[in-house]
Biopython code that builds the backbone (N, CA, C, O; Angstrom):
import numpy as np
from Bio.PDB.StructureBuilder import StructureBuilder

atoms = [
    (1, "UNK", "N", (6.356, -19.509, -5.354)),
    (1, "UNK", "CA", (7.221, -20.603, -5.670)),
    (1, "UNK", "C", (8.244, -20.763, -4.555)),
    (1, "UNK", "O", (9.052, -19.840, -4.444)),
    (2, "UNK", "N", (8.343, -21.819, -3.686)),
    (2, "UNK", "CA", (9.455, -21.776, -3.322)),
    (2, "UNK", "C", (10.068, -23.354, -3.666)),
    (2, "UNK", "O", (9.557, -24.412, -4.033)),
    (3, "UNK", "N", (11.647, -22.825, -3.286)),
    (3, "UNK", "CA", (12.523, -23.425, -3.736)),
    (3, "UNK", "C", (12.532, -24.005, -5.342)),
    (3, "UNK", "O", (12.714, -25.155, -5.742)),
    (4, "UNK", "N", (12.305, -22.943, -5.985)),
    (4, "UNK", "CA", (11.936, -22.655, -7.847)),
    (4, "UNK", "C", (11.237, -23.582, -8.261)),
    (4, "UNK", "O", (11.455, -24.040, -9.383)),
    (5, "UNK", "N", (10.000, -24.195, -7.275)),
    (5, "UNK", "CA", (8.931, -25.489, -7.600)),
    (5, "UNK", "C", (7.754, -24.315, -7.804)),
    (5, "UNK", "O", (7.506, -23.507, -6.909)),
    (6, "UNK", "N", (6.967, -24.323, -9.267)),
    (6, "UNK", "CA", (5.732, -23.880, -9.251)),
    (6, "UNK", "C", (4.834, -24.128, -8.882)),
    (6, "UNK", "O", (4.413, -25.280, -8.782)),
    (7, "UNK", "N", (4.086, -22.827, -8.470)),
    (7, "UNK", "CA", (2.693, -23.308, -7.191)),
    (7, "UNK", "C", (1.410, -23.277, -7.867)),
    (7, "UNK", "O", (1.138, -22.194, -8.384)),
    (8, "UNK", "N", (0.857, -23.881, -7.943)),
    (8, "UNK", "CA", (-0.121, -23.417, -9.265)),
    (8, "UNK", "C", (-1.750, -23.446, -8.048)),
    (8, "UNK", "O", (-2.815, -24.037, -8.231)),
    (9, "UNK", "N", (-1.472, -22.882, -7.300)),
    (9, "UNK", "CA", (-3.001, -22.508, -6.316)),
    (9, "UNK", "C", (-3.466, -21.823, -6.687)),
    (9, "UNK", "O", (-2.608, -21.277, -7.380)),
    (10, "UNK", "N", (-4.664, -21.101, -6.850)),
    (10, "UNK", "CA", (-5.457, -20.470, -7.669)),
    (10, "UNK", "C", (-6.059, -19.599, -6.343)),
    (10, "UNK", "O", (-5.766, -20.190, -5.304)),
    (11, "UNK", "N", (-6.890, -18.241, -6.080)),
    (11, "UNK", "CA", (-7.187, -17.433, -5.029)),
    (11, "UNK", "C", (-8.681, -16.530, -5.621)),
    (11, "UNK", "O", (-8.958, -15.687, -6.474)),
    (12, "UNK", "N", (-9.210, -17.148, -4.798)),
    (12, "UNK", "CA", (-10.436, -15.912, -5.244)),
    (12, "UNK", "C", (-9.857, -14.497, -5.225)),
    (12, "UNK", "O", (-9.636, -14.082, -6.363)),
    (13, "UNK", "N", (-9.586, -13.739, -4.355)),
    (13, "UNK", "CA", (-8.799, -12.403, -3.684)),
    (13, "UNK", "C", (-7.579, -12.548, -4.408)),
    (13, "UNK", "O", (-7.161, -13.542, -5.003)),
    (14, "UNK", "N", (-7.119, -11.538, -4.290)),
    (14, "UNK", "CA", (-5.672, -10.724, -4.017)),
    (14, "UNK", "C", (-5.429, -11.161, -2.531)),
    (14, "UNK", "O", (-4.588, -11.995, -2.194)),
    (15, "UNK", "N", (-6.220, -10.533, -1.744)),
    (15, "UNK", "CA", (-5.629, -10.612, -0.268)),
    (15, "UNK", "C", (-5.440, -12.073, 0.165)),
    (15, "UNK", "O", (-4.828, -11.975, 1.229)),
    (16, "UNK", "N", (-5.630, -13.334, -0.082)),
    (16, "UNK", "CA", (-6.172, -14.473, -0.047)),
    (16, "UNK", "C", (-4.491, -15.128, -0.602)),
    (16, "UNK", "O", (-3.770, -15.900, 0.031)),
    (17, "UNK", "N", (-4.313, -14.709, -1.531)),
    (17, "UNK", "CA", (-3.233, -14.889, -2.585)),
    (17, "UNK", "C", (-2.122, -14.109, -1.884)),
    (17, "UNK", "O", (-1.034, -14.683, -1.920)),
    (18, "UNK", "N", (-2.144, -13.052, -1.320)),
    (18, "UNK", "CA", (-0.796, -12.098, -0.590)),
    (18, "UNK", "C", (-0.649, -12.867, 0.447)),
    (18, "UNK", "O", (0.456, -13.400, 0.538)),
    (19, "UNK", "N", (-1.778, -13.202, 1.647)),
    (19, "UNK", "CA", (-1.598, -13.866, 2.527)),
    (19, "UNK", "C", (-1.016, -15.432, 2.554)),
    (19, "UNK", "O", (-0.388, -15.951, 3.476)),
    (20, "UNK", "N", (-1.357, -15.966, 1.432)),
    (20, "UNK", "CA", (-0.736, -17.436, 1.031)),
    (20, "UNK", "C", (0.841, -17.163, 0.509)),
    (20, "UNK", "O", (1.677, -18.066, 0.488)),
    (21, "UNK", "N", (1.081, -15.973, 0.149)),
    (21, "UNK", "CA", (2.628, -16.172, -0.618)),
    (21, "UNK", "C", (3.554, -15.611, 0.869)),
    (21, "UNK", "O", (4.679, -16.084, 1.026)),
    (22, "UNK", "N", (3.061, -14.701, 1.803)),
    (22, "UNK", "CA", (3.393, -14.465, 2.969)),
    (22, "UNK", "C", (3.733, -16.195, 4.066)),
    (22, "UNK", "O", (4.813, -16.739, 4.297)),
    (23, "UNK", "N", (2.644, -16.512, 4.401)),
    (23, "UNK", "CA", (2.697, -17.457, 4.939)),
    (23, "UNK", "C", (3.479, -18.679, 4.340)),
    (23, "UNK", "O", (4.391, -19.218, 4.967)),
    (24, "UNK", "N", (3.193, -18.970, 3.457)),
    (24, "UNK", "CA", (4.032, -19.989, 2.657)),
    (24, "UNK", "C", (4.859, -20.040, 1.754)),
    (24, "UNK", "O", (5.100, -21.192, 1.391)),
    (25, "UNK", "N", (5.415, -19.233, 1.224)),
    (25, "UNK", "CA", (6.326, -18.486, 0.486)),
    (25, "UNK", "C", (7.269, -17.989, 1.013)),
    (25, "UNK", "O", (8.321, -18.597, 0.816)),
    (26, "UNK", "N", (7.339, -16.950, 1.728)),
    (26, "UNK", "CA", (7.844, -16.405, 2.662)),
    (26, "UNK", "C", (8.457, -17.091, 3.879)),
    (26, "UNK", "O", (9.618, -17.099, 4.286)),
    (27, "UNK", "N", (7.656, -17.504, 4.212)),
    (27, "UNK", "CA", (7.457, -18.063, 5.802)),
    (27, "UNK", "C", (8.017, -16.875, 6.727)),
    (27, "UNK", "O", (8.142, -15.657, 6.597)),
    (28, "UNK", "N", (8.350, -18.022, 7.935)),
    (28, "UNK", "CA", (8.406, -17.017, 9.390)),
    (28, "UNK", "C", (10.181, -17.866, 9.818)),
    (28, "UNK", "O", (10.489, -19.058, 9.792)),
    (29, "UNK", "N", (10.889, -16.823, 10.120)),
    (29, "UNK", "CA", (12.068, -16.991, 11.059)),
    (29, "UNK", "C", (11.690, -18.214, 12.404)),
    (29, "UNK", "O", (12.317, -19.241, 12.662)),
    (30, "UNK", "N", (10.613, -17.730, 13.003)),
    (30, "UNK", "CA", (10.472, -18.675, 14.158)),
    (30, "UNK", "C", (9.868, -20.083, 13.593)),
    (30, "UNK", "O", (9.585, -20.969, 14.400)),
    (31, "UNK", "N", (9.670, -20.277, 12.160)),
    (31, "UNK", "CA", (9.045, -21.530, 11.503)),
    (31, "UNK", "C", (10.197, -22.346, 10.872)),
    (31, "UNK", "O", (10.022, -23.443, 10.340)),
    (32, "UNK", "N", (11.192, -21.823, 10.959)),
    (32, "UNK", "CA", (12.873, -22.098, 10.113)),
    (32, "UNK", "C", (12.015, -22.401, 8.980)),
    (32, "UNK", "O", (11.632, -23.556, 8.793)),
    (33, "UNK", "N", (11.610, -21.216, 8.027)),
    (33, "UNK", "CA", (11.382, -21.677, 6.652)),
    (33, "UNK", "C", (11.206, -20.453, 6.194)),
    (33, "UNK", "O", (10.321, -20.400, 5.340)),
    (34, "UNK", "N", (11.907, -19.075, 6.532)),
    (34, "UNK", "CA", (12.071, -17.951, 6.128)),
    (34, "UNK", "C", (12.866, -17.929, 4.813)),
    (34, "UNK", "O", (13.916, -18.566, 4.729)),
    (35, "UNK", "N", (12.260, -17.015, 3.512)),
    (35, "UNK", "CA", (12.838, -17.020, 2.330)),
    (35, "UNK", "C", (12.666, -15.100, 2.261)),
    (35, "UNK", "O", (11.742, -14.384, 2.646)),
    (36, "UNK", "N", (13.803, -14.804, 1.693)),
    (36, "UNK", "CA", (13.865, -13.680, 1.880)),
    (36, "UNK", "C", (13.612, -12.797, 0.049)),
    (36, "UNK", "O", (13.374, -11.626, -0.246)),
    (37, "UNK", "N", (13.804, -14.001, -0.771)),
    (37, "UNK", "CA", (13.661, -14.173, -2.797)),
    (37, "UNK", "C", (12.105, -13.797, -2.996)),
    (37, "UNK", "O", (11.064, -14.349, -2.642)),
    (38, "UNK", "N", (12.299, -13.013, -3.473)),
    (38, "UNK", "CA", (11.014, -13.704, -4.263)),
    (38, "UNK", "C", (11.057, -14.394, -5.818)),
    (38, "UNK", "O", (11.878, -14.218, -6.719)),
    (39, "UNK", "N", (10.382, -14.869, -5.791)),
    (39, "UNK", "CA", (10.180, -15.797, -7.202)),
    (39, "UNK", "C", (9.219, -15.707, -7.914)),
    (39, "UNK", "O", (8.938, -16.555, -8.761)),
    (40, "UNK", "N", (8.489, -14.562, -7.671)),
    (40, "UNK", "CA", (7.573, -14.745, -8.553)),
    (40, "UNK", "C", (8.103, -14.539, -10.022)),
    (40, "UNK", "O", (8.948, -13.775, -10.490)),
    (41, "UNK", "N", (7.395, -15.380, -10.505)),
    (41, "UNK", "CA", (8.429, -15.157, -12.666)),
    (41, "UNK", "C", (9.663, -14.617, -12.784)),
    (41, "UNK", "O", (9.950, -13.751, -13.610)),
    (42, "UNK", "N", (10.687, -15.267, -11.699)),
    (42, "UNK", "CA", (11.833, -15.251, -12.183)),
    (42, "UNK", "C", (12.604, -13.692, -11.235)),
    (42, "UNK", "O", (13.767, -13.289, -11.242)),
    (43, "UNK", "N", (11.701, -13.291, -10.703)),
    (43, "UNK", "CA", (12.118, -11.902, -10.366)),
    (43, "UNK", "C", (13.562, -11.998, -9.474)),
    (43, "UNK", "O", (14.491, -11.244, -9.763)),
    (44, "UNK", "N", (13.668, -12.899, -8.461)),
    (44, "UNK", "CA", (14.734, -13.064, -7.829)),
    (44, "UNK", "C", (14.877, -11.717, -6.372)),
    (44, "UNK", "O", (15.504, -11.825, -5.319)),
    (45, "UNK", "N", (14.178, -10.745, -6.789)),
    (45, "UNK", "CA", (14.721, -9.721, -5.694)),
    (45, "UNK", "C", (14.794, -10.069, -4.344)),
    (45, "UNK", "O", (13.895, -10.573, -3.671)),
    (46, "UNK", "N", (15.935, -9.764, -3.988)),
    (46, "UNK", "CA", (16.442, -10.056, -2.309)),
    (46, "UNK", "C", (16.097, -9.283, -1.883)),
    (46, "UNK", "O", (16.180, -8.231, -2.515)),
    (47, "UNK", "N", (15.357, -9.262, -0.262)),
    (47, "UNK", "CA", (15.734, -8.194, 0.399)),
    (47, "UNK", "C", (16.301, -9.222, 2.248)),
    (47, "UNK", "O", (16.277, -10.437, 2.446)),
    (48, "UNK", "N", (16.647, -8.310, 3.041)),
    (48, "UNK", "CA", (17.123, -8.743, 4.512)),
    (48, "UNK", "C", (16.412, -8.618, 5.653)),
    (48, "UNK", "O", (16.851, -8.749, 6.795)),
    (49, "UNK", "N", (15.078, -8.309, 5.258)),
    (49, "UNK", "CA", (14.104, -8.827, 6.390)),
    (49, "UNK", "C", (12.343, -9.192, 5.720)),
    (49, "UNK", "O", (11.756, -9.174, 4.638)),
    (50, "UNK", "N", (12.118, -9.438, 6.862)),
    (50, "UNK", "CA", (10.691, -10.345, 5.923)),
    (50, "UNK", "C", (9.973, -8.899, 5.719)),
    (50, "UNK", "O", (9.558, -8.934, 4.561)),
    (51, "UNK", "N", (9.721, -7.979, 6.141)),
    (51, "UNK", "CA", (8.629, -6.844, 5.905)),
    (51, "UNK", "C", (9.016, -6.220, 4.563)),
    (51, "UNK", "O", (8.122, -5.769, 3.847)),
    (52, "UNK", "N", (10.290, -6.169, 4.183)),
    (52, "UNK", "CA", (10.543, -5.899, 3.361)),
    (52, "UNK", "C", (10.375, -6.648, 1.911)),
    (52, "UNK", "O", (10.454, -6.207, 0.764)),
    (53, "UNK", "N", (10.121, -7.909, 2.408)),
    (53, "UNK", "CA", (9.720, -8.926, 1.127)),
    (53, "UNK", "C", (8.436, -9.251, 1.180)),
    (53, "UNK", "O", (7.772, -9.876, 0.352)),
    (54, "UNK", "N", (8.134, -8.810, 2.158)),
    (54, "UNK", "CA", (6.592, -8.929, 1.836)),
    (54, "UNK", "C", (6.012, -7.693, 1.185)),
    (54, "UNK", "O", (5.080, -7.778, 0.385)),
    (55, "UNK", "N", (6.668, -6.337, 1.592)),
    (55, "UNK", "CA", (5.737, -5.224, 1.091)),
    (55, "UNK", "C", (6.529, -5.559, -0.778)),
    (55, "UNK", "O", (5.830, -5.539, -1.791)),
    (56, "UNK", "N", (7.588, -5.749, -0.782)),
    (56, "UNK", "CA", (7.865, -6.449, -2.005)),
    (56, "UNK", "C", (6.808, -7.200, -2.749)),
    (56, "UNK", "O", (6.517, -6.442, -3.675)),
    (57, "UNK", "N", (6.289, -7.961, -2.820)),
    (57, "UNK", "CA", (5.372, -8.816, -2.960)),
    (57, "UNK", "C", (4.318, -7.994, -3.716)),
    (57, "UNK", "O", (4.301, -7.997, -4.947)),
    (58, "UNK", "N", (3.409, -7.267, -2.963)),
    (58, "UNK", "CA", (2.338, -6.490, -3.634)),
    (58, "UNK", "C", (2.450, -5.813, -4.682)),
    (58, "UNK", "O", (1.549, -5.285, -5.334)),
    (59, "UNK", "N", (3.674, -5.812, -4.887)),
    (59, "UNK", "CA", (4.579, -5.309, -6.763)),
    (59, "UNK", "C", (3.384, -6.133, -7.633)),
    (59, "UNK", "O", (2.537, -5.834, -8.475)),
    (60, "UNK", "N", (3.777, -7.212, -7.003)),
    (60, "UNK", "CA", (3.321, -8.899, -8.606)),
    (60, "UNK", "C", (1.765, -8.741, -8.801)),
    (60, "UNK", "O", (1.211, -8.818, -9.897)),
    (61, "UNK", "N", (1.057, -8.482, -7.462)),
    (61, "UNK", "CA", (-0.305, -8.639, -7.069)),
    (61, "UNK", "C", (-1.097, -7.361, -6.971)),
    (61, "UNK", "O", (-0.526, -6.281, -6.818)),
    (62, "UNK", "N", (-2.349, -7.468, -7.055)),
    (62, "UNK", "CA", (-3.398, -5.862, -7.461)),
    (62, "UNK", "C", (-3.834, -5.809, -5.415)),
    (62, "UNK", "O", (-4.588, -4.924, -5.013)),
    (63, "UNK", "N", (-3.351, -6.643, -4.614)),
    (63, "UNK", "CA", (-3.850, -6.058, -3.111)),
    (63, "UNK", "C", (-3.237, -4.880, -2.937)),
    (63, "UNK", "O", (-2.036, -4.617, -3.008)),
    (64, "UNK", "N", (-4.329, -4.063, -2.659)),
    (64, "UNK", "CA", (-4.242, -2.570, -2.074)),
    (64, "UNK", "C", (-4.700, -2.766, -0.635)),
    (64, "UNK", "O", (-5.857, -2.346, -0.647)),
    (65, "UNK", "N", (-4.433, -3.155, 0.529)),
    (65, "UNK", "CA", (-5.249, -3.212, 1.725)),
    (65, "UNK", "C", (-5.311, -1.806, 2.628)),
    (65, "UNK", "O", (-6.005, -1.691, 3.639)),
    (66, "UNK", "N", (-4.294, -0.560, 1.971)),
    (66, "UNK", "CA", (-4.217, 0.911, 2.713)),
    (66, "UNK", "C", (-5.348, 1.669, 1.774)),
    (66, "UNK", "O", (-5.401, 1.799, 0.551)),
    (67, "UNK", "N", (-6.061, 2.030, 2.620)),
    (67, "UNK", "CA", (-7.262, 2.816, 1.937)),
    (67, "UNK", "C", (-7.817, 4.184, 2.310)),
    (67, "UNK", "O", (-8.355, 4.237, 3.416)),
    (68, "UNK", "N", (-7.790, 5.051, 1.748)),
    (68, "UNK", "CA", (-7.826, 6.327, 2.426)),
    (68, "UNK", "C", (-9.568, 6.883, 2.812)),
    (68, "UNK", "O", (-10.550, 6.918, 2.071)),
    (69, "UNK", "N", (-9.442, 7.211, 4.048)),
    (69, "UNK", "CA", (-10.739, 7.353, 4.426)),
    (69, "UNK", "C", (-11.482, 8.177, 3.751)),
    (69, "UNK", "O", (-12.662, 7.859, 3.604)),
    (70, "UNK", "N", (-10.981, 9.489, 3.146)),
    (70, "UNK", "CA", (-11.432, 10.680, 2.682)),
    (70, "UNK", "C", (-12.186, 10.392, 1.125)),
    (70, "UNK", "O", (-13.295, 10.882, 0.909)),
    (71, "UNK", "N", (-11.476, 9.550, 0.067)),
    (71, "UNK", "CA", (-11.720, 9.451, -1.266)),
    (71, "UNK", "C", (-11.900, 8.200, -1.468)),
    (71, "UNK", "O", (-12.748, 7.897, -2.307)),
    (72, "UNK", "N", (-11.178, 7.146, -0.782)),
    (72, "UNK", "CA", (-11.155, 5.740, -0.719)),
    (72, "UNK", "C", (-10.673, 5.417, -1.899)),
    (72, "UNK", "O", (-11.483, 4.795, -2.587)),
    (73, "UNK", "N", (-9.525, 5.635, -2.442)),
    (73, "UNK", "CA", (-8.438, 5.452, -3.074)),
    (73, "UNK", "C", (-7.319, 4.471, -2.261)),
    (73, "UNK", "O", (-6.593, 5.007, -1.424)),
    (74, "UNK", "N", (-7.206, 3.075, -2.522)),
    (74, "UNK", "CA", (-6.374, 2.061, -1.853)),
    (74, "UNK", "C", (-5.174, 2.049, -2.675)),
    (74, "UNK", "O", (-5.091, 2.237, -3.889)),
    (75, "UNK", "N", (-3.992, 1.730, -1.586)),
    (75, "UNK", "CA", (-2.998, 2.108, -1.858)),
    (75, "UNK", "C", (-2.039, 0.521, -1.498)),
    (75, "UNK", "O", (-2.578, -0.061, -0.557)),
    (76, "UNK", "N", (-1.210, 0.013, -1.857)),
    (76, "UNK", "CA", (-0.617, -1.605, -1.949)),
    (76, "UNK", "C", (0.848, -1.035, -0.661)),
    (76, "UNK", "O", (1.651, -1.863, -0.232)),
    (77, "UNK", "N", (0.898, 0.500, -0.250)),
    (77, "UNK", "CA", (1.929, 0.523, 0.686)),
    (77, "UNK", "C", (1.611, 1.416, 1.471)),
    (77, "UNK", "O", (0.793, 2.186, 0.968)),
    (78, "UNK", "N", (1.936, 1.688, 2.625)),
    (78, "UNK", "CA", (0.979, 2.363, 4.299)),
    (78, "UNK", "C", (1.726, 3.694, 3.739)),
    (78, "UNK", "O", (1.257, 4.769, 4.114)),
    (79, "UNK", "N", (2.844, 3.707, 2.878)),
    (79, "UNK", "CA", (4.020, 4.998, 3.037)),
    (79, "UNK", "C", (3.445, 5.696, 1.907)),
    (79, "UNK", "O", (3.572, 6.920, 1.886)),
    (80, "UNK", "N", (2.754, 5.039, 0.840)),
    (80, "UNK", "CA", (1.916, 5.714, -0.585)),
    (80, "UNK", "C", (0.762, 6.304, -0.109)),
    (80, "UNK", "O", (0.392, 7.440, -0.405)),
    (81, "UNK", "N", (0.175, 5.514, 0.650)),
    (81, "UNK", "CA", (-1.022, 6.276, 1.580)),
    (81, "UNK", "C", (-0.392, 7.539, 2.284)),
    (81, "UNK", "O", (-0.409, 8.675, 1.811)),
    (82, "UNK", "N", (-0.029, 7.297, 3.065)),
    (82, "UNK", "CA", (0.832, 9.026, 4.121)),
    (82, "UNK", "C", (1.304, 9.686, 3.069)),
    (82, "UNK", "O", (1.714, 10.783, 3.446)),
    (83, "UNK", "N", (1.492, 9.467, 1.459)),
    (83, "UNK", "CA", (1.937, 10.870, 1.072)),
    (83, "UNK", "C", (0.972, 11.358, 0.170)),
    (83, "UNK", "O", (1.165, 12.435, -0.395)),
    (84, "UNK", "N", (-0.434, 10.436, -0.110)),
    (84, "UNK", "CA", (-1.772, 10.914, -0.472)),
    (84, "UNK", "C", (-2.474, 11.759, 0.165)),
    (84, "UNK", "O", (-3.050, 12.753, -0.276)),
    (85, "UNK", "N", (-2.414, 11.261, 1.479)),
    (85, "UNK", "CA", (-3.025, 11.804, 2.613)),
    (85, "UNK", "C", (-2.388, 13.824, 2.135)),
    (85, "UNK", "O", (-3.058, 14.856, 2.107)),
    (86, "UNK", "N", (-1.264, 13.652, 1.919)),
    (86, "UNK", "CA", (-0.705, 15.022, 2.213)),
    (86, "UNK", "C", (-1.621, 15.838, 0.938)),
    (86, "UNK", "O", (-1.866, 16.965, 1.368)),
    (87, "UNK", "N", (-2.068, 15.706, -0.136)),
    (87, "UNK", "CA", (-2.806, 16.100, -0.941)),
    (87, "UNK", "C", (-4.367, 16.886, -0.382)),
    (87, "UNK", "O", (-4.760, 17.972, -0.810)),
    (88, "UNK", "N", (-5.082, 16.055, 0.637)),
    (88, "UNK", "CA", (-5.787, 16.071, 1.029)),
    (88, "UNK", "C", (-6.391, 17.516, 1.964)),
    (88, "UNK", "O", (-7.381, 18.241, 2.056)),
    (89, "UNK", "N", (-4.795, 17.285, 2.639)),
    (89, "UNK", "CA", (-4.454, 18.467, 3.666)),
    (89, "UNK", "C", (-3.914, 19.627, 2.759)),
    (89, "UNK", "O", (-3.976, 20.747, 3.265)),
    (90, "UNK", "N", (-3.513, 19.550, 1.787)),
    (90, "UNK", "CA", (-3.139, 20.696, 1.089)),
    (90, "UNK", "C", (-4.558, 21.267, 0.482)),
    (90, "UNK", "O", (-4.796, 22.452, 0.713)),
    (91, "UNK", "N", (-5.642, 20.415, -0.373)),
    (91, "UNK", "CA", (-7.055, 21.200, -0.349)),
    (91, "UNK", "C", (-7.505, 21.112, 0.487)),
    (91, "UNK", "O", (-8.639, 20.675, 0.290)),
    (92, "UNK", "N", (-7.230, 21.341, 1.874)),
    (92, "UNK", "CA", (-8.449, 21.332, 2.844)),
    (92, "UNK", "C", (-7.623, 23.312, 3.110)),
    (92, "UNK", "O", (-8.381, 24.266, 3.284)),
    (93, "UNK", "N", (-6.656, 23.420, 3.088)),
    (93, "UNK", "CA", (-5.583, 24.320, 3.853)),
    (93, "UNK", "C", (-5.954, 25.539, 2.753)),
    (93, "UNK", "O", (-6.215, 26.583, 3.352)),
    (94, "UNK", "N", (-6.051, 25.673, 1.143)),
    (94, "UNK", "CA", (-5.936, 26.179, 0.285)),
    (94, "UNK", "C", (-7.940, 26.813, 0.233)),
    (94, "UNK", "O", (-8.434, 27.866, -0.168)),
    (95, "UNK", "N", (-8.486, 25.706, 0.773)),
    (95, "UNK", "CA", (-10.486, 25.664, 0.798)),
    (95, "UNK", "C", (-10.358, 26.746, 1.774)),
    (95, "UNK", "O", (-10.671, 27.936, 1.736)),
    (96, "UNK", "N", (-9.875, 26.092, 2.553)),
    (96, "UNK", "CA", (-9.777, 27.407, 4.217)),
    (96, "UNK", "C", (-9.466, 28.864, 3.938)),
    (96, "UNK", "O", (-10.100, 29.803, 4.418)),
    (97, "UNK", "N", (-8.237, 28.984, 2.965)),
    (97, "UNK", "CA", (-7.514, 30.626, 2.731)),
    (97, "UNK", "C", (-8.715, 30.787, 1.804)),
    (97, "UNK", "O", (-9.415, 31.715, 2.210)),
    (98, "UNK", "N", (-9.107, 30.328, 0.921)),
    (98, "UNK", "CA", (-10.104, 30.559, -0.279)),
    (98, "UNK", "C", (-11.973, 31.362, 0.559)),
    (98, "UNK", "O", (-12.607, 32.397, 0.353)),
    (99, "UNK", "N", (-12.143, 30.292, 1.370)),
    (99, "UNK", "CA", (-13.076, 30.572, 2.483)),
    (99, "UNK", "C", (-12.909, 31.682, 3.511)),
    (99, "UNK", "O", (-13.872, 31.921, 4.239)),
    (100, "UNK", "N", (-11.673, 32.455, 3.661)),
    (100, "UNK", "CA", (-11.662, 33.110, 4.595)),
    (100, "UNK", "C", (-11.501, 34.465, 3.826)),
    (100, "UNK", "O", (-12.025, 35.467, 4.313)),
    (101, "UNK", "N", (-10.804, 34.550, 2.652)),
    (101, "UNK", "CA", (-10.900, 35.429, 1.907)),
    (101, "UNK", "C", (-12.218, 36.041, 1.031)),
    (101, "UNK", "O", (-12.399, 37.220, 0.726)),
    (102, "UNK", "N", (-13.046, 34.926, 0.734)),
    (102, "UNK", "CA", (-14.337, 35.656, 0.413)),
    (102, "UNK", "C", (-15.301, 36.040, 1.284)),
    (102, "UNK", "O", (-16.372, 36.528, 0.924)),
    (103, "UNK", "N", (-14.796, 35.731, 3.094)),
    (103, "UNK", "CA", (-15.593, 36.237, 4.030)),
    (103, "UNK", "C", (-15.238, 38.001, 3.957)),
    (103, "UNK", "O", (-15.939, 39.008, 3.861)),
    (104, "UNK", "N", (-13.730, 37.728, 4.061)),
    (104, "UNK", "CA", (-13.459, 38.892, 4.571)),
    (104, "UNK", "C", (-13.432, 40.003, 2.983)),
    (104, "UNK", "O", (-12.832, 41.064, 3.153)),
    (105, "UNK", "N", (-14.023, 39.780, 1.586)),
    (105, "UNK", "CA", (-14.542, 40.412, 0.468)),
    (105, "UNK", "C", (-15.713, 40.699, 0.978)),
    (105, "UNK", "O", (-15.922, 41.911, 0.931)),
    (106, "UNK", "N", (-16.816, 39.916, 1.582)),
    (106, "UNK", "CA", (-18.076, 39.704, 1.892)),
    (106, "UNK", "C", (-18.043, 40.900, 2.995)),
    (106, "UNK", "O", (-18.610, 41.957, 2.718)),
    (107, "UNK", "N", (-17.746, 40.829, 3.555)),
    (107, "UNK", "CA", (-17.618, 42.028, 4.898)),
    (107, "UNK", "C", (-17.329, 43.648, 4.755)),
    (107, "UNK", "O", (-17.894, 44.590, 5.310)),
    (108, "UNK", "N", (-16.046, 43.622, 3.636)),
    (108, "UNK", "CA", (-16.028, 45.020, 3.265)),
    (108, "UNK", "C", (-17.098, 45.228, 2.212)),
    (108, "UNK", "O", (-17.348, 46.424, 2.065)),
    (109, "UNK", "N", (-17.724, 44.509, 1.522)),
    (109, "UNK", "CA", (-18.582, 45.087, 0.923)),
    (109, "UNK", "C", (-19.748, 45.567, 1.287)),
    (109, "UNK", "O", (-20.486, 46.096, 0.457)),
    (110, "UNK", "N", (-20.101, 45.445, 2.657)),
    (110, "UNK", "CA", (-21.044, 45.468, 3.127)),
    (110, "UNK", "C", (-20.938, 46.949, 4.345)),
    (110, "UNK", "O", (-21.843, 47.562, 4.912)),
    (111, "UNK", "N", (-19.765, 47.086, 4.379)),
    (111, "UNK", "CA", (-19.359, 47.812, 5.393)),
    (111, "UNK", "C", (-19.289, 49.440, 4.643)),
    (111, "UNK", "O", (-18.936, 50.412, 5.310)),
]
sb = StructureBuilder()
sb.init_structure("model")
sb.init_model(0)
sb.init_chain("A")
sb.init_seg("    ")
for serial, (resi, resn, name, xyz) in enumerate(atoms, 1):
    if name == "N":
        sb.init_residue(resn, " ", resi, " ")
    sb.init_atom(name, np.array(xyz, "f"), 0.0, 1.0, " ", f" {name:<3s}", serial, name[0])
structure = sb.get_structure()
């Protein structure tokens, strides 16, 4: 919505629909038609730069475009991803001590 006129466009996607409320909703500083509100149903939240109202945005909407290579679990913010990721590395780190300890069971028993 901008300027509290309802938009009634319809989007196959999420991403289709994020990219339309970005571009036209939003707009761009260098387009003099930067809105910093959002409006979706009334929400009103301000923020003071556009990245911030845009990662805002993916609140209203199901786009996940951060996707983790390992499980492929998509994530709607790059910063929710980097602290999934840390899960990942914690069973890979815990597989490793687990793996190195039944080598070294495996060895004295043999010895």
């Amino acid at each position: 919505m901008k300027d509290n006129i309802p938009c009634n466009i319809e989007f196959e996607t999420a991403e289709f629909l994020y990219k339309h409320l970005c571009d036209d909703h939003v707009g761009r500083k260098a387009n003099n038609n930067l809105c910093l509100t959002c409006h979706w149903n009334n929400c009103n939240f301000t923020k003071n730069k556009r990245d911030h109202i845009t990662s805002h945005l993916r609140k209203h909407i199901s786009f996940k475009p951060f996707v983790c290579q390992i499980c492929e679990r998509a994530f709607k913010r790059p910063q929710d991803l980097k602290k999934h990721k840390i899960i990942h590395e914690e069973i890979r780190i815990k597989l490793q001590d687990l793996k190195s300890k039944l080598l070294n069971t495996i060895f004295k028993n043999e010895i």
